[in-house]
PDB file of N, H, CA, C and O in Angstrom:
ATOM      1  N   UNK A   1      -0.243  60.870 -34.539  1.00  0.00           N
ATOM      2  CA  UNK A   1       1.148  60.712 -34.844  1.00  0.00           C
ATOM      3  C   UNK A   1       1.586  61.907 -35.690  1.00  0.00           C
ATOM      4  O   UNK A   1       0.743  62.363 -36.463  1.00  0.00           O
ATOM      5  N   UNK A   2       3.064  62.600 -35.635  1.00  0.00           N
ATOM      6  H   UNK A   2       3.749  62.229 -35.007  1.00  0.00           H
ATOM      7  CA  UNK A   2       3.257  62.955 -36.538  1.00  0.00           C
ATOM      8  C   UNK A   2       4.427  62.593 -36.870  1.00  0.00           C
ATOM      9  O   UNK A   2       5.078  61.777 -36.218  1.00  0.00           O
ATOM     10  N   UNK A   3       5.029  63.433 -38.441  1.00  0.00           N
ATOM     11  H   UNK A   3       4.500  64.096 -38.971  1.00  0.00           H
ATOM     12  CA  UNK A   3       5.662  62.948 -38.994  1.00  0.00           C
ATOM     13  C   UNK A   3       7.357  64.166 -39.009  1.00  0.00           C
ATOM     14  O   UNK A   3       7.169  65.379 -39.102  1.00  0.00           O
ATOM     15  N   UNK A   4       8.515  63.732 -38.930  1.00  0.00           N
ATOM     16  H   UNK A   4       8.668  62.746 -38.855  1.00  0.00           H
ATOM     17  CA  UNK A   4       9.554  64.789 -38.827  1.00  0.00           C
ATOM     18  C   UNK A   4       9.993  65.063 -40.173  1.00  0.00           C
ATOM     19  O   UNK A   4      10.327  64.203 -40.988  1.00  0.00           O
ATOM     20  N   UNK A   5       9.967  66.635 -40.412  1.00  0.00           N
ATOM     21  H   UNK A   5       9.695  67.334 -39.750  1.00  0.00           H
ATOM     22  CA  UNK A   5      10.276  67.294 -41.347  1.00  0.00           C
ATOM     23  C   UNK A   5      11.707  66.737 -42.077  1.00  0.00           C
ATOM     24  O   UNK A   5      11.955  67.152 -43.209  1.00  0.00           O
ATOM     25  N   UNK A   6      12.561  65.878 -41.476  1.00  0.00           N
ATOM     26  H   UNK A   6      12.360  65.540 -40.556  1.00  0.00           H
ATOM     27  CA  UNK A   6      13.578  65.276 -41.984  1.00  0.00           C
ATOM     28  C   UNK A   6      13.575  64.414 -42.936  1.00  0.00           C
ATOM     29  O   UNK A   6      14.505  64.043 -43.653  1.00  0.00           O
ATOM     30  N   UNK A   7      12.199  64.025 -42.910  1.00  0.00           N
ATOM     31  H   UNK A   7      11.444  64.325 -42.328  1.00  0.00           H
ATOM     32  CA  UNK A   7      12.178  63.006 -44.172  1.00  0.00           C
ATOM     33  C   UNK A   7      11.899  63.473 -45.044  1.00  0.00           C
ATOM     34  O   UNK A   7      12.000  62.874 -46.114  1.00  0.00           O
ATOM     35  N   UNK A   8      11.439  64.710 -44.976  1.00  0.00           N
ATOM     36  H   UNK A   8      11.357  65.197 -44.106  1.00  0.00           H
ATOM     37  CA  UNK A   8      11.497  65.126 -46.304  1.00  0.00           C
ATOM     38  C   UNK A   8      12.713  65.453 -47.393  1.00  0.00           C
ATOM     39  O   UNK A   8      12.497  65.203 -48.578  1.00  0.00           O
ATOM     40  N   UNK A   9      13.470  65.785 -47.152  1.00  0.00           N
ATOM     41  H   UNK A   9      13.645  65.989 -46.188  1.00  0.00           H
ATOM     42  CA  UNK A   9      14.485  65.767 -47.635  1.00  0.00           C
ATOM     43  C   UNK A   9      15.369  64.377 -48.292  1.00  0.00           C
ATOM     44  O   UNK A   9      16.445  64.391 -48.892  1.00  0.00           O
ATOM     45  N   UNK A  10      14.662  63.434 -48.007  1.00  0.00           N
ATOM     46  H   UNK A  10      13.789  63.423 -47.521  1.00  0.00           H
ATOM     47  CA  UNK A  10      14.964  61.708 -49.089  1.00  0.00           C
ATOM     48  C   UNK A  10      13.513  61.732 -49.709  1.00  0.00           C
ATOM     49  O   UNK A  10      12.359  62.060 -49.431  1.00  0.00           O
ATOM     50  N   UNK A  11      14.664  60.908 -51.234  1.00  0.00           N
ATOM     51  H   UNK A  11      15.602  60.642 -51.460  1.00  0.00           H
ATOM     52  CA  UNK A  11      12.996  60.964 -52.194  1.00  0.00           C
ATOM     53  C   UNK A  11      12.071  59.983 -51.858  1.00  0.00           C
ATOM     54  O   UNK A  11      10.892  60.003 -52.210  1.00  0.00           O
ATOM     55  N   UNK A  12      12.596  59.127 -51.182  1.00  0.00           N
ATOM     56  H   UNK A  12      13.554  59.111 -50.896  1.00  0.00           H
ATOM     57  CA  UNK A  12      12.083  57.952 -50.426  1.00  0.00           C
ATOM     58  C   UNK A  12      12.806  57.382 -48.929  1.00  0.00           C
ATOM     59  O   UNK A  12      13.993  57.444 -48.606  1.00  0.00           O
ATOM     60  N   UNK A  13      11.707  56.844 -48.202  1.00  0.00           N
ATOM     61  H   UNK A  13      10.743  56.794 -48.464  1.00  0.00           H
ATOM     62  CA  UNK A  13      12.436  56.047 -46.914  1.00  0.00           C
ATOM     63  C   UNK A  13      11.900  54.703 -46.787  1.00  0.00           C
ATOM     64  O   UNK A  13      10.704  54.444 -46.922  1.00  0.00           O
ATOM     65  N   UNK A  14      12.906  53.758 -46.496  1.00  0.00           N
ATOM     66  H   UNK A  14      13.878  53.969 -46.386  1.00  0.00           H
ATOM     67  CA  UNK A  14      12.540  52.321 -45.836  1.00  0.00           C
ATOM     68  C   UNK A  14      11.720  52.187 -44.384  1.00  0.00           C
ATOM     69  O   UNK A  14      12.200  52.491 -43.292  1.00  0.00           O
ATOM     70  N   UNK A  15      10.898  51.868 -44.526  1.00  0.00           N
ATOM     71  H   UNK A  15      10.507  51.622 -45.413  1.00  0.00           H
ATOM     72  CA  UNK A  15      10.104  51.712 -43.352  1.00  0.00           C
ATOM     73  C   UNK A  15      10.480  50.244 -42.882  1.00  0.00           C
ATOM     74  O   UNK A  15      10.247  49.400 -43.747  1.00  0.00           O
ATOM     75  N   UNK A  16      11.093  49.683 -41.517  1.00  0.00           N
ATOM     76  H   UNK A  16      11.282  50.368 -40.814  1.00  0.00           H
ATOM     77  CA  UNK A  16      10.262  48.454 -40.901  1.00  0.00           C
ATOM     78  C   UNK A  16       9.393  48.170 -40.514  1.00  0.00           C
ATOM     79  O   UNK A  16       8.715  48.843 -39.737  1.00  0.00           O
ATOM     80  N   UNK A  17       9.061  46.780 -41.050  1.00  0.00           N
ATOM     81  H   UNK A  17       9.611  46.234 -41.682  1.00  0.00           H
ATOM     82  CA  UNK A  17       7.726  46.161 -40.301  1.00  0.00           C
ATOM     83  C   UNK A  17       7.865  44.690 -40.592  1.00  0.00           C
ATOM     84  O   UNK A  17       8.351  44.015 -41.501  1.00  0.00           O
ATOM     85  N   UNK A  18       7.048  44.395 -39.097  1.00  0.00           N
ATOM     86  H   UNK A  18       6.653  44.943 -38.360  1.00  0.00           H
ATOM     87  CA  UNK A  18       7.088  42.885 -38.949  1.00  0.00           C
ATOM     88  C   UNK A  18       8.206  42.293 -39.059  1.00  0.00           C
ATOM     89  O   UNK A  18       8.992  43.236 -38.969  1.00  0.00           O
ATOM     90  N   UNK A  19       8.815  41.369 -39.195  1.00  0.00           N
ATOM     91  H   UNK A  19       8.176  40.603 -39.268  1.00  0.00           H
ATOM     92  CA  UNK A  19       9.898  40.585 -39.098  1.00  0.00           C
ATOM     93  C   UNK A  19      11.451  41.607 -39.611  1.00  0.00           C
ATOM     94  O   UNK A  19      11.383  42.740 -40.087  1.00  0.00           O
ATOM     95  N   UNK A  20      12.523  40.967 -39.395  1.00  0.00           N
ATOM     96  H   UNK A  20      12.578  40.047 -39.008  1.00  0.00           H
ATOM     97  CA  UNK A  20      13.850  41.732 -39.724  1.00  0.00           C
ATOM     98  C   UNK A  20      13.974  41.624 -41.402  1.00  0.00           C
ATOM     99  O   UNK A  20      14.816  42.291 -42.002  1.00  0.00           O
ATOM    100  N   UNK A  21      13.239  40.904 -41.952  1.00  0.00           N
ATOM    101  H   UNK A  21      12.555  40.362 -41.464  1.00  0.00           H
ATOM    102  CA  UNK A  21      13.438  40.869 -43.661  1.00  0.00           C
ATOM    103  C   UNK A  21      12.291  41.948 -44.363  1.00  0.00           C
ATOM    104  O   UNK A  21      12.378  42.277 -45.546  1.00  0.00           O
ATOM    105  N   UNK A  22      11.219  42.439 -43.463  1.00  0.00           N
ATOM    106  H   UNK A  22      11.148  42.172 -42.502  1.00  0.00           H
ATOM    107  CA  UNK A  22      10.443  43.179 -44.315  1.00  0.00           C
ATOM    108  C   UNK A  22      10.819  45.120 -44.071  1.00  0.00           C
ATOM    109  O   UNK A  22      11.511  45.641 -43.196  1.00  0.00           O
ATOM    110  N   UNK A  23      10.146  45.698 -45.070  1.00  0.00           N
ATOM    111  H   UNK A  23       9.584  45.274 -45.780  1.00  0.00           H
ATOM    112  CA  UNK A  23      10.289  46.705 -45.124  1.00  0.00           C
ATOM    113  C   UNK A  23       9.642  47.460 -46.148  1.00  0.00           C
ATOM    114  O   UNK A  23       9.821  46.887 -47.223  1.00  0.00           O
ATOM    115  N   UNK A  24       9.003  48.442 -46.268  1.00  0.00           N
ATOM    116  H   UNK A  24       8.858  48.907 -45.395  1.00  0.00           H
ATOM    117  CA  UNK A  24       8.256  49.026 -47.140  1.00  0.00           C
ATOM    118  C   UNK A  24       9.283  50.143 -47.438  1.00  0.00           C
ATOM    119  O   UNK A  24      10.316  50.494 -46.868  1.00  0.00           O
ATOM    120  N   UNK A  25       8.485  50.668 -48.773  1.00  0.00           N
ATOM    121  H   UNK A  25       7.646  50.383 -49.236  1.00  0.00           H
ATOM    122  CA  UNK A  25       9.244  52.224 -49.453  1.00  0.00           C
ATOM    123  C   UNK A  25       7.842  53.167 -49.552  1.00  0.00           C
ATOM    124  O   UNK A  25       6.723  52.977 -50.028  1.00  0.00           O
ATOM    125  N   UNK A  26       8.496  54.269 -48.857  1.00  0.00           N
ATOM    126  H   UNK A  26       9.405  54.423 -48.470  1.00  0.00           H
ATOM    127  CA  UNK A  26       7.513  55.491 -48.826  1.00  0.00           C
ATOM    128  C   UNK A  26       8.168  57.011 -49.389  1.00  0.00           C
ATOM    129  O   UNK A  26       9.099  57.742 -49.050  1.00  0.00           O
ATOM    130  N   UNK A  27       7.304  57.016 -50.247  1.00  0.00           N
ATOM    131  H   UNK A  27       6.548  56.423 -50.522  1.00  0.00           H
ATOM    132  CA  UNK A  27       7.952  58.799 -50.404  1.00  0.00           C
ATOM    133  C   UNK A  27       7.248  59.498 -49.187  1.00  0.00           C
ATOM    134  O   UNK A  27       6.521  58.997 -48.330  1.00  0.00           O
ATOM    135  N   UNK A  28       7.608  60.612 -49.328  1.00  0.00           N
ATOM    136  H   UNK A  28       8.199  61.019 -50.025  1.00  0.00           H
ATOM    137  CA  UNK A  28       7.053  61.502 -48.037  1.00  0.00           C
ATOM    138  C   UNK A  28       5.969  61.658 -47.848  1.00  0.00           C
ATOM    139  O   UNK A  28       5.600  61.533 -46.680  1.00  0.00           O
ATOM    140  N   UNK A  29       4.888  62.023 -48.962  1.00  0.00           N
ATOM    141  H   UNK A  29       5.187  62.124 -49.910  1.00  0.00           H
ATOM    142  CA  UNK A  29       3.565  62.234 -49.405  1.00  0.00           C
ATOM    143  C   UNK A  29       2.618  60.425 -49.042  1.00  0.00           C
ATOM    144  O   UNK A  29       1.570  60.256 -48.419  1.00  0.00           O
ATOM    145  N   UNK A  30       3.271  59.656 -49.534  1.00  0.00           N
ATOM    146  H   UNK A  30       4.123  59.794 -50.040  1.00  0.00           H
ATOM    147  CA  UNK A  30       2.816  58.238 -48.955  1.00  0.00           C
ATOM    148  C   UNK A  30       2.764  58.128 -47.888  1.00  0.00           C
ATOM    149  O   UNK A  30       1.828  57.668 -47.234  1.00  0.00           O
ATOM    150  N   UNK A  31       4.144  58.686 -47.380  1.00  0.00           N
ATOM    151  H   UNK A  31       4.905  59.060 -47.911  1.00  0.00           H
ATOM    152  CA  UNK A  31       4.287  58.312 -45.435  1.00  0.00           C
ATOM    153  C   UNK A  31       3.048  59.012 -44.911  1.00  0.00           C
ATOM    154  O   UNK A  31       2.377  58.335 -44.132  1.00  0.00           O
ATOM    155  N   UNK A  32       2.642  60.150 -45.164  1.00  0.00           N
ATOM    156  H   UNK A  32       3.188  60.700 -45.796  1.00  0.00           H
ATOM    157  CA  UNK A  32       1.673  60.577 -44.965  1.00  0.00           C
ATOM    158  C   UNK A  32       0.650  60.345 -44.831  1.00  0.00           C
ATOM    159  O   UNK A  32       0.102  60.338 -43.728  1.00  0.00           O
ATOM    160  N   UNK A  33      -0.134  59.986 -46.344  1.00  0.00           N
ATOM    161  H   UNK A  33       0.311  59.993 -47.240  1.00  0.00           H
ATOM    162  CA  UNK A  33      -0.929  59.554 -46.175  1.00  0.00           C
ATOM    163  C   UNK A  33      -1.388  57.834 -45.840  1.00  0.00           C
ATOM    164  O   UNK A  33      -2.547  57.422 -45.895  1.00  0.00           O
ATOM    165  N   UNK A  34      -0.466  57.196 -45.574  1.00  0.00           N
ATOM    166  H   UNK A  34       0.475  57.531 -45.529  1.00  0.00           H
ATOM    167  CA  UNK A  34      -0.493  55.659 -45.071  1.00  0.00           C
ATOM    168  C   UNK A  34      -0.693  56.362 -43.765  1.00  0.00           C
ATOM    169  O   UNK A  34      -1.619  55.862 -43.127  1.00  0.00           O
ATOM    170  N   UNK A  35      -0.319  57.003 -43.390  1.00  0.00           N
ATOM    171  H   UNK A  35       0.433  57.409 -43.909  1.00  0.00           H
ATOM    172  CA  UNK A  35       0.254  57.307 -41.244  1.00  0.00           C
ATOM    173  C   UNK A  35      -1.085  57.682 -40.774  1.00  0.00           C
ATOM    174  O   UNK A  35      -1.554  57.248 -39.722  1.00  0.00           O
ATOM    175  N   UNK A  36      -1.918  58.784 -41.847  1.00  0.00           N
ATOM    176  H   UNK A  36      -1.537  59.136 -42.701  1.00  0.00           H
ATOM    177  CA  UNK A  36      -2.803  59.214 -41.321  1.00  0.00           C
ATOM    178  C   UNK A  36      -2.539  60.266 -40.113  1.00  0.00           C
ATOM    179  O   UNK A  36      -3.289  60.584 -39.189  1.00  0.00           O
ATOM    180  N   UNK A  37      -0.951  60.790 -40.490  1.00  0.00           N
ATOM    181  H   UNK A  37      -0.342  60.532 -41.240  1.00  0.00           H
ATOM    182  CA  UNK A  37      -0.314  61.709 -39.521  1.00  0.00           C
ATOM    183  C   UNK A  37      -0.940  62.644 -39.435  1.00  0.00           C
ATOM    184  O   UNK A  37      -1.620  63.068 -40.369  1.00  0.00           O
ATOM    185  N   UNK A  38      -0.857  63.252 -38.177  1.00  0.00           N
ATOM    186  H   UNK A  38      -0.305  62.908 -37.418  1.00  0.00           H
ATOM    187  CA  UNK A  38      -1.703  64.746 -38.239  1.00  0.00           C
ATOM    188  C   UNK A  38      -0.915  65.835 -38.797  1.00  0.00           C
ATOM    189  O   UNK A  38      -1.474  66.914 -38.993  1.00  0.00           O
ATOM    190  N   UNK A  39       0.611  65.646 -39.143  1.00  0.00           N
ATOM    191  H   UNK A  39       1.066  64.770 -38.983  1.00  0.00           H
ATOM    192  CA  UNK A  39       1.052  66.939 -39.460  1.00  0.00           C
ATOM    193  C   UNK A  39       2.594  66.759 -39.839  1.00  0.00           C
ATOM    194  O   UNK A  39       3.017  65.604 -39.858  1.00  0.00           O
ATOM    195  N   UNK A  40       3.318  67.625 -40.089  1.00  0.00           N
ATOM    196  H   UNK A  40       2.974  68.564 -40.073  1.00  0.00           H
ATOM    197  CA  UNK A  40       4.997  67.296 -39.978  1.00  0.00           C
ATOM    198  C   UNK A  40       5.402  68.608 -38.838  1.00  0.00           C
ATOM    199  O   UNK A  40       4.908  69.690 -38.520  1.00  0.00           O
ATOM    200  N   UNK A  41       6.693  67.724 -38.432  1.00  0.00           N
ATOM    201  H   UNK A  41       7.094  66.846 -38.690  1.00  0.00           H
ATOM    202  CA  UNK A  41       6.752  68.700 -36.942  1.00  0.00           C
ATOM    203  C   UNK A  41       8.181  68.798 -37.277  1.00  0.00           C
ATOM    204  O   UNK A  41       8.717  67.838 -37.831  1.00  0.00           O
ATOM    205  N   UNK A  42       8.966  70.035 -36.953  1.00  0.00           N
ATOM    206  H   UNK A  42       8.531  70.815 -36.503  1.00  0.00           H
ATOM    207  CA  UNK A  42      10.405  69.639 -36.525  1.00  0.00           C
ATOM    208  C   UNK A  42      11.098  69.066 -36.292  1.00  0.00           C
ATOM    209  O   UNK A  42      11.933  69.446 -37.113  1.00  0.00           O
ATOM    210  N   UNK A  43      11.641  68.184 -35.664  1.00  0.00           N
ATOM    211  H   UNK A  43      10.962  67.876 -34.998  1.00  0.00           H
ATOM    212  CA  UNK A  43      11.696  67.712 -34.564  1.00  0.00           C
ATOM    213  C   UNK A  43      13.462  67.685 -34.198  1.00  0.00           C
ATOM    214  O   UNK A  43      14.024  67.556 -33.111  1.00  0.00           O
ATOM    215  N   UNK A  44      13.891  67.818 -35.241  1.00  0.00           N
ATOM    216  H   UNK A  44      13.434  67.922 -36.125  1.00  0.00           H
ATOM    217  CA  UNK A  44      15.448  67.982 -35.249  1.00  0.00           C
ATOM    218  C   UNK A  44      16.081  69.359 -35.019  1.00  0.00           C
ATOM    219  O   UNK A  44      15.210  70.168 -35.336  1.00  0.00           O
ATOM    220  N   UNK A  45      16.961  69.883 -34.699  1.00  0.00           N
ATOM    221  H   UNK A  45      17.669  69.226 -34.441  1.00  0.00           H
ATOM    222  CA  UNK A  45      17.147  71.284 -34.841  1.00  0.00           C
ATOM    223  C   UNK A  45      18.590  71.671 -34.816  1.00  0.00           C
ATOM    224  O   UNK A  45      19.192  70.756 -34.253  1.00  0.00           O
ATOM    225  N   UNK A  46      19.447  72.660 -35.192  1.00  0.00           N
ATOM    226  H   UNK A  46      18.958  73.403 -35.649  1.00  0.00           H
ATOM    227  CA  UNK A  46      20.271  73.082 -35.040  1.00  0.00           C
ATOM    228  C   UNK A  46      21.402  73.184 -33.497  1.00  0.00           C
ATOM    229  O   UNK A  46      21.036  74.178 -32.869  1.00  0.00           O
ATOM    230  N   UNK A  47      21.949  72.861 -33.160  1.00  0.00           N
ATOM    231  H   UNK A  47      22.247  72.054 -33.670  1.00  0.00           H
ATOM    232  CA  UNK A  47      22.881  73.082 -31.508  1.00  0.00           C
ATOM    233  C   UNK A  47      23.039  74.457 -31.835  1.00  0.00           C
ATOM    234  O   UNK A  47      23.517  74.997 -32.832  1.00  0.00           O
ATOM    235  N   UNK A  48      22.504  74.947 -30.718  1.00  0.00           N
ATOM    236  H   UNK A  48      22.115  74.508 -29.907  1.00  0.00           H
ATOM    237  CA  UNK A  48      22.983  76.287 -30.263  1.00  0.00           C
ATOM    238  C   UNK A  48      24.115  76.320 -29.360  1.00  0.00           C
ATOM    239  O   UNK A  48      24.116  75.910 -28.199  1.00  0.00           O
ATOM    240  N   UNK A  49      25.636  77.146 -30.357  1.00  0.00           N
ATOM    241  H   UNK A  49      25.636  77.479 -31.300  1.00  0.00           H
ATOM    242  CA  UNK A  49      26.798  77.481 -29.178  1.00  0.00           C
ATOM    243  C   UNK A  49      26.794  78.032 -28.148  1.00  0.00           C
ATOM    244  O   UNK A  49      26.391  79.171 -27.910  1.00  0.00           O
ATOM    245  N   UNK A  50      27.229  77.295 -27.466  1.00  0.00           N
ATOM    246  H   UNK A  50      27.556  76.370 -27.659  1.00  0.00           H
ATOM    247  CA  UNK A  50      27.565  77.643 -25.965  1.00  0.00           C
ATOM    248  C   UNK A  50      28.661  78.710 -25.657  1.00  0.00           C
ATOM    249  O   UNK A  50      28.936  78.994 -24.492  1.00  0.00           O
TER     250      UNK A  50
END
């Protein structure tokens, strides 16, 4: 899995899981290492004008 460079930019994110009432808090460095991600990727990018 990896993880998008967008989250870095919040000091924290809500994660879902399991039912519609739960949810965890991850800083970026947590998301990480909970994910066991292999890396942070781009994944968002700028529109280039046409």
């Amino acid at each position: 899995m990896w993880l998008d460079d967008s989250l870095k930019a919040f000091p924290t994110t809500h994660v879902a899981c399991g039912s519609l009432q739960d949810e965890l808090e991850f800083t970026p460095e947590q998301m990480e290492a909970a994910s066991l991600a292999l890396g942070w990727v781009a994944v968002t990018k700028e529109p280039t004008p046409q």
